[in-house]
C-alpha positions in Angstrom: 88.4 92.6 113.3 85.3 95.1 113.1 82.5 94.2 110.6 81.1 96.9 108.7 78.1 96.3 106.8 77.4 98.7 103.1 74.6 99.0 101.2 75.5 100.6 97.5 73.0 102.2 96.0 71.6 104.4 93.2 69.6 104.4 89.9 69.8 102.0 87.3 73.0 101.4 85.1 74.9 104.2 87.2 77.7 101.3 87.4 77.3 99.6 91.1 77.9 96.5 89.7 81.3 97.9 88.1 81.9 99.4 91.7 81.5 96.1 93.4 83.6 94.2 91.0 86.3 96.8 91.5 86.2 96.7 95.5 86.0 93.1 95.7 89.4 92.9 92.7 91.0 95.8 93.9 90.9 94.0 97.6 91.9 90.8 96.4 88.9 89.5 97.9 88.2 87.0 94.7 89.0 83.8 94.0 92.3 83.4 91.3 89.9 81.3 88.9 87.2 84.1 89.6 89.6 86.9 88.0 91.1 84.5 84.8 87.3 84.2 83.7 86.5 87.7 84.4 89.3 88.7 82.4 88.8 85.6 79.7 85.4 86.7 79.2 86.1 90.4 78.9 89.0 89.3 76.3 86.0 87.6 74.1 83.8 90.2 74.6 87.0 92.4 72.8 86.4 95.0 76.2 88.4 96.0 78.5 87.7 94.1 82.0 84.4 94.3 82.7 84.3 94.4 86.6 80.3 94.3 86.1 80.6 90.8 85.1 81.2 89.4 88.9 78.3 90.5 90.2 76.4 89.9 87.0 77.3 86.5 87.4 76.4 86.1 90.6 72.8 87.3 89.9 72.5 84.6 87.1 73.9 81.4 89.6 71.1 83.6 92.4 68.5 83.3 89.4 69.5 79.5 88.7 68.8 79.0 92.6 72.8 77.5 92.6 74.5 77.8 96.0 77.0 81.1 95.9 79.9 81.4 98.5 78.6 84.4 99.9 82.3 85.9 101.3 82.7 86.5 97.2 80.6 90.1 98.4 83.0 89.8 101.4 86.5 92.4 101.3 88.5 93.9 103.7 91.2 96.9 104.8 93.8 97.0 107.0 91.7 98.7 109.2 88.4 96.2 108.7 86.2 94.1 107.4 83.3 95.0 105.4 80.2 93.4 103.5 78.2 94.1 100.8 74.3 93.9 100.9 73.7 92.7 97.8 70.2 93.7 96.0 70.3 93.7 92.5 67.2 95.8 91.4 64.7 98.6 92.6 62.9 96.7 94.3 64.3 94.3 95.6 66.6 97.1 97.1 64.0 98.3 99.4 62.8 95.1 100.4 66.4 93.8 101.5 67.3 97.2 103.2 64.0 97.4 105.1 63.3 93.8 105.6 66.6 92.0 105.6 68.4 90.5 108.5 71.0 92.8 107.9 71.1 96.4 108.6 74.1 98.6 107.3 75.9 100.5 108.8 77.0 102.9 105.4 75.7 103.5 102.3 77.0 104.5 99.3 75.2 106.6 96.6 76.2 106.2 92.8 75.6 109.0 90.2 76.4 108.9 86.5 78.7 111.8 86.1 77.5 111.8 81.8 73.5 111.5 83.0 73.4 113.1 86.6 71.0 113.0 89.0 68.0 110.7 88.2 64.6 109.5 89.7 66.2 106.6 91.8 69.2 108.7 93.0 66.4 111.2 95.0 64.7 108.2 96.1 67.3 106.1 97.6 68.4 108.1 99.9 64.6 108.8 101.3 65.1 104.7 102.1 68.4 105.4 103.6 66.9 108.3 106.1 64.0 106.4 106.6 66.4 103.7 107.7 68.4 105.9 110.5 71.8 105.1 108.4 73.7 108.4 108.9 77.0 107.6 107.3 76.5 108.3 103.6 79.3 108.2 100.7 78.4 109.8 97.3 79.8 108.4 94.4 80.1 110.3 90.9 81.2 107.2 88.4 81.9 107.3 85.0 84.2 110.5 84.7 86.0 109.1 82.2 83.3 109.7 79.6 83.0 113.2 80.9 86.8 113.9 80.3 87.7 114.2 83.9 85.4 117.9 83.8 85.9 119.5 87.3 83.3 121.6 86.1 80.8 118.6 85.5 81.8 117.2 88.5 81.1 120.6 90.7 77.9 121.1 89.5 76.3 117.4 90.2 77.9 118.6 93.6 76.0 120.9 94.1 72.8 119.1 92.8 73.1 116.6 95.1 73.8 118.5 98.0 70.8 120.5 97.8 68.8 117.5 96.9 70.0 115.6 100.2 69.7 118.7 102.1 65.9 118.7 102.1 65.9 115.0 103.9 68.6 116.4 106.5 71.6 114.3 104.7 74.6 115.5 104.8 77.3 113.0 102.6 80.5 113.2 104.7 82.2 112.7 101.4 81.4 113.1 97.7 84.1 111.5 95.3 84.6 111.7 91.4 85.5 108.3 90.6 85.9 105.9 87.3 85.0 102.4 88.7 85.4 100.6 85.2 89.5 101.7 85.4 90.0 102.0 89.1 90.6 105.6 89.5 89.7 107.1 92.9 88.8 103.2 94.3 91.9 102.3 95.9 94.6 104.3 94.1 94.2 108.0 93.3 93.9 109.1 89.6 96.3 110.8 87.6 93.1 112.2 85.3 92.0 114.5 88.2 94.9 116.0 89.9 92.1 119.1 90.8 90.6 116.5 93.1 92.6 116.3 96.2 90.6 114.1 98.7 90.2 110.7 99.7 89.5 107.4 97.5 86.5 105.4 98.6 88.6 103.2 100.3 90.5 105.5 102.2 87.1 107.6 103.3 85.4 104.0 103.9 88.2 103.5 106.8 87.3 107.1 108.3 83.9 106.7 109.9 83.7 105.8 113.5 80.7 103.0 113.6 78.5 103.2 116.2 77.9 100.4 118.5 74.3 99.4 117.9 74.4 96.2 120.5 71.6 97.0 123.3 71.7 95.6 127.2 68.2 94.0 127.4 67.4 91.2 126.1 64.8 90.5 123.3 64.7 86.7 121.8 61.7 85.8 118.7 60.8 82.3 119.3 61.4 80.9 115.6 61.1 77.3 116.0 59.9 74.6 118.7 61.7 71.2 118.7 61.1 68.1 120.7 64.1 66.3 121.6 64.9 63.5 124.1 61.3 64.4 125.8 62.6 68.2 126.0 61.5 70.7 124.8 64.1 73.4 122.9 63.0 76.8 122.3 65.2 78.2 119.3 65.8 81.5 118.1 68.5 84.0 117.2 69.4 86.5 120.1 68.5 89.9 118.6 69.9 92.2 121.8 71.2 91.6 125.0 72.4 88.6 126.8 70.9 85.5 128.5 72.2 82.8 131.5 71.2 79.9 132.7 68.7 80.9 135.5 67.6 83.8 134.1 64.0 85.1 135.1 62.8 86.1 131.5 59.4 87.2 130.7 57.2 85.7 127.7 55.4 87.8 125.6 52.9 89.0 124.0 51.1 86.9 126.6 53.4 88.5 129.6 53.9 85.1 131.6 57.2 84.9 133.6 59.7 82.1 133.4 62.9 80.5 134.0 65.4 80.1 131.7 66.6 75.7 132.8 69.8 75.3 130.5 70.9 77.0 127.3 71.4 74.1 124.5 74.0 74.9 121.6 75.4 72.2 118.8 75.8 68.9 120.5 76.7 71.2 124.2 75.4 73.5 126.8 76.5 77.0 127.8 75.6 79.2 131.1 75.4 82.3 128.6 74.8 83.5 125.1 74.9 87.0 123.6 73.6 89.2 120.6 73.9 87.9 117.6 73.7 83.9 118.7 71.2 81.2 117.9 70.0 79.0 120.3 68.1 76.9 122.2 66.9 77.2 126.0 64.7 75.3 128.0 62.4 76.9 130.4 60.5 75.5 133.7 57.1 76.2 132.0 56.9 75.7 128.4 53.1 74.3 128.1 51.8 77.7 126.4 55.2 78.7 124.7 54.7 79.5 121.2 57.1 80.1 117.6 56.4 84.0 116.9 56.4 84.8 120.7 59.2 87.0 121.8 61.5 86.5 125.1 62.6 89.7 127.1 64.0 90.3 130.2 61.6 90.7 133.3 62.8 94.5 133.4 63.2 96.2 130.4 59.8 95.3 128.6 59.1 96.3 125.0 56.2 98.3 124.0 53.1 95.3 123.0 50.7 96.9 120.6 47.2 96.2 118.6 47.8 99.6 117.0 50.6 101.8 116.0 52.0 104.6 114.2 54.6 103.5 111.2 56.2 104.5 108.0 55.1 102.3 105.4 56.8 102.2 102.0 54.1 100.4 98.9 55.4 98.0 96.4 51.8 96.7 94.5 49.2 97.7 93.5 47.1 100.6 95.1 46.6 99.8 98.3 42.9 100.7 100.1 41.7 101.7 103.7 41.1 98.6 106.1 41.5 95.4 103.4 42.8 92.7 105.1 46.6 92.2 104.7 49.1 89.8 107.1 52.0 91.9 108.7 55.3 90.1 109.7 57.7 91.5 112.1 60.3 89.1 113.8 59.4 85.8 114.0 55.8 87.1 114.5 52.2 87.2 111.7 49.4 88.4 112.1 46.4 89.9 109.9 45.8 93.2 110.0 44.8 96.9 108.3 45.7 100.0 107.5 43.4 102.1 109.2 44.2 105.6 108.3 47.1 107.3 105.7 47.8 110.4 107.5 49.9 111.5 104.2 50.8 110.7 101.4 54.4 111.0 100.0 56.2 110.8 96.0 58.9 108.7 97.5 61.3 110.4 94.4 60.4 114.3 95.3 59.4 113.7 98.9 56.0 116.1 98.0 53.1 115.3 99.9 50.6 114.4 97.7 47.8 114.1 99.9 46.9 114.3 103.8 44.1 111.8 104.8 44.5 109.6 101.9 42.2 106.4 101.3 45.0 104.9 98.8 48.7 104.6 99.0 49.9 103.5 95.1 53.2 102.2 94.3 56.3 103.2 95.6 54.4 105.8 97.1 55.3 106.5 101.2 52.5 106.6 103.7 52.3 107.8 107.1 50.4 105.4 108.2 47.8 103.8 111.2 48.6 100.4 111.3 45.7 98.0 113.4 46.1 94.4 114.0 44.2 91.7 114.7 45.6 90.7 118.2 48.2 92.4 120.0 52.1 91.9 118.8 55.6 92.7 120.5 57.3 96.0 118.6 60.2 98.3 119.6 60.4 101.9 117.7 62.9 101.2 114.9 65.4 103.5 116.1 65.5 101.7 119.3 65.7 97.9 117.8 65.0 97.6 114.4 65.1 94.0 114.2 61.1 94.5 116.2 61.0 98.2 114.5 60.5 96.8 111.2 58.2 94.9 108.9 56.7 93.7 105.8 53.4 93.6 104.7 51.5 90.4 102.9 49.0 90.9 99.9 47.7 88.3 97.9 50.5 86.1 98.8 52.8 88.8 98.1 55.3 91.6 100.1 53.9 94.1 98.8 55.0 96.6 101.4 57.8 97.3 103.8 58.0 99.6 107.3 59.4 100.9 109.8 57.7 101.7 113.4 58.0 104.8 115.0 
């Protein structure tokens, strides 16, 4: 069955952690014990069920550093099978959507029907742009305390439209919904016989995903072992496919090689494809190195001591030229920011300044990025697993990018 990854976003306390808890219950994608203490808990609490509570819980056993059975943000349709990228606040939303091993495929943008359109819900979807993810669902939550107001619900409409407009978004669907009591989620609500769409289920199951697997191969080296007097090369197959016999090149160092056997768990294969980890041993492996990257010998990616890129702060302000540590891939290496062509309000998407010295927090910049020695990128749109990247300051990501 097709996988279909979701990213649900939107400002603070606009009720995704309700929404979650609802797709996941409504789907019967939780655990029977899961539901009793949801619904135990809620009964203390004297409230009705508090679908929050799931997710809420599984931030606190995250914070506690406890192992959590990740299918629990797992649920599924007839027609597929989705998952949930989880990040819980602001921040850590941009960091997992530019920087996380998973890209989605979908997002999903929440507004409070009672408090509308606010800071984060402009913002959000700059990330989701920025990002290339064209499907888009809009969420208005909470109608309930709004008495089911067609009225209301037209006019955040229309706010939103125009907002999204203005970043070339257009929502394929916009849905009044009450995630807390399930109306519009999976079943249709009796409270708004005015709207005659689809539930988010139902419009979930109604985009086409496009297939984002590529033909040439591109493999970071992420680690180097030493077994039985070989020498494995491991790493995760990012696009593309590889057999035993394979003339690959090396890079950033552009040295060709061999590929002499394909090592899995305790076997060997003649081939692997996207989305595998592996190991492989080569005829020459003397200069081989973790944070190089394997291609094909035809289709070469683009290898780079400067570039252009998108870069979106999280710190403190951020100067001209100061040494920082960039990681894309499996790859780091220092580097600077050597100009900020502009300067972007990430909430209003105004420039506030072309040829800027500084970039402040949450603040976009168009940027020149210069690094040390040269390093194997892709534009994002192209492969954004060597399209994107974080930046290091003071021991800290402090920023995240795209390439382009």
């Amino acid at each position: 069955m097709e996988q279909v990854k979701i990213v649900i976003t939107g400002h603070i306390d606009h009720g995704k952690s309700t929404l979650i808890g609802r797709l996941l219950y409504d789907t019967n994608s939780l655990p029977d014990d899961k539901i009793k203490e949801i619904r135990k808990v809620s009964e203390d609490l004297g409230r009705e069920v508090e679908f929050a509570y799931v997710i809420d819980n599984l931030q606190e056993e995250r914070e506690q550093q406890l192992t959590i059975d990740t299918a629990q943000l797992f649920f599924k349709t007839k027609k597929r099978n989705y998952v949930i990228i989880d990040a819980p606040g602001h921040k850590e939303f941009i960091k997992n959507m530019i920087t996380g091993a998973s890209q989605a495929d979908l997002a999903m943008l929440m507004i409070d029907a009672n408090e509308g359109i606010k800071e984060q819900t402009t913002r959000h979807p700059y990330i989701i742009k920025m990002l290339g993810i064209k499907n888009l669902i809009v969420a208005v939550n909470k109608m309930d305390l709004v008495n089911y107001d067609e009225i209301k619900f037209n006019e955040i409409k229309k706010e939103i439209l125009d907002s999204l407009s203005k970043i070339g978004l257009n929502p394929e669907f916009i849905i009044p919904i009450s995630a807390l009591k399930g109306e519009n989620i999976l079943n249709k609500s009796t409270n708004m016989d005015w709207y005659n769409g689809l539930t988010i289920l139902e419009a979930l199951d109604k985009f086409e995903i496009e297939n984002k697997i590529k033909n040439y191969l591109r493999m970071p080296i992420q680690d180097i072992y030493d077994i039985d007097n070989k020498k494995i090369i491991a790493g995760k197959i990012e696009s593309g496919k590889i057999k035993v016999g394979d003339e690959i090149k090396i890079l950033p160092m552009n040295k060709n090689n061999k590929v002499k056997s394909i090592e899995a768990f305790n076997s060997r294969k003649d081939f692997a494809m996207t989305g595998e980890n592996i190991g492989l041993t080569l005829e020459n492996d003397n200069d081989v190195k973790v944070g190089m990257i394997i291609s094909d010998s035809k289709n070469l990616p683009k290898i780079k001591k400067e570039f252009n890129a998108k870069l979106f702060w999280m710190n403190k302000e951020l100067n001209l030229n100061e040494e920082l540590i960039l990681k894309c891939a499996t790859q780091e290496v220092k580097c600077k920011v050597k100009k900020i062509n502009k300067r972007i309000d990430s909430s209003n998407l105004d420039i506030i300044e072309e040829n800027s010295k500084i970039l402040k927090e949450t603040e976009v910049g168009e940027v020149v990025i210069e690094t040390e020695k040269e390093i194997v990128v892709e534009n994002f749109s192209d492969l954004p697993e060597l399209g994107r990247f974080v930046i290091i300051k003071d021991l800290d990501i402090s920023g995240a990018g795209i390439i382009n």
